[in-house]
N, C-alpha and C positions, 0 to 999 in steps of 0.2 A: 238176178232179180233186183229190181230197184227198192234203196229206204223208201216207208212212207213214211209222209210230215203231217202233223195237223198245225192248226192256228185256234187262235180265240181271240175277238174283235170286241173290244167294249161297246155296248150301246148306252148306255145307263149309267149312273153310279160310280162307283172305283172299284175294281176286282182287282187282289194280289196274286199274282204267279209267280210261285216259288219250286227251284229247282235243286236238282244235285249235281254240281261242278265239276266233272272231268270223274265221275265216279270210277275206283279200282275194282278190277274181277272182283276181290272178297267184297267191296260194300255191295256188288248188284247181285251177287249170289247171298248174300246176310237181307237184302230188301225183298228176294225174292222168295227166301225161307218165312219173314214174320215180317212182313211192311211196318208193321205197327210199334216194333221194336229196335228199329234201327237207331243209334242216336251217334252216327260216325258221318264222317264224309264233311266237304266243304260246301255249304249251302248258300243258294243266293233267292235274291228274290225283286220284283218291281210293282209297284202299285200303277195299272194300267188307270187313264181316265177315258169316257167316250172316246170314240173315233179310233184310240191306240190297237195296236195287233203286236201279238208274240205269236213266233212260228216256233218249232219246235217238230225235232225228228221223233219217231216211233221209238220206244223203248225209254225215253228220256222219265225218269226217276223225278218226278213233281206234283203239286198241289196247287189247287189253288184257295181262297180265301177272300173273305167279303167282312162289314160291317153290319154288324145286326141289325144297328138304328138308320141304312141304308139300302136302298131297293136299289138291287144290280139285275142289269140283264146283260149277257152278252153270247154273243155267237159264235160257230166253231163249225 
């Protein structure tokens, strides 16, 4: 069976996409016990603008993130 990928495309605004970099077994089984309390791992992140795209495999450990004083749309 094949990964699936998704993507998210800015249309609007700036959207942040933030990830977890090369996570170990223990960080994705510690994300997968309490997401909310994880504070390990190496984290990256890009502030997309219109037109930009991130792809990104299934399973990939991330967030994304916007500006309040800022109307984002984007697609996925």
């Amino acid at each position: 069976m094949a990964d699936l990928a998704t993507w998210i495309t800015v249309q609007e605004g700036r959207l942040g996409f933030a990830w977890m970099s090369r996570p170990t077994r223990d960080e994705k089984d510690e994300w997968i016990a309490d997401p909310h309390t994880l504070t390990t791992g190496s984290w990256r992140y890009a502030v997309l603008s219109p037109g930009q795209t991130v792809a990104f495999d299934s399973g990939t450990i991330c967030f994304i993130f916007c500006l309040r004083r800022e109307q984002t749309l984007a697609l996925s």
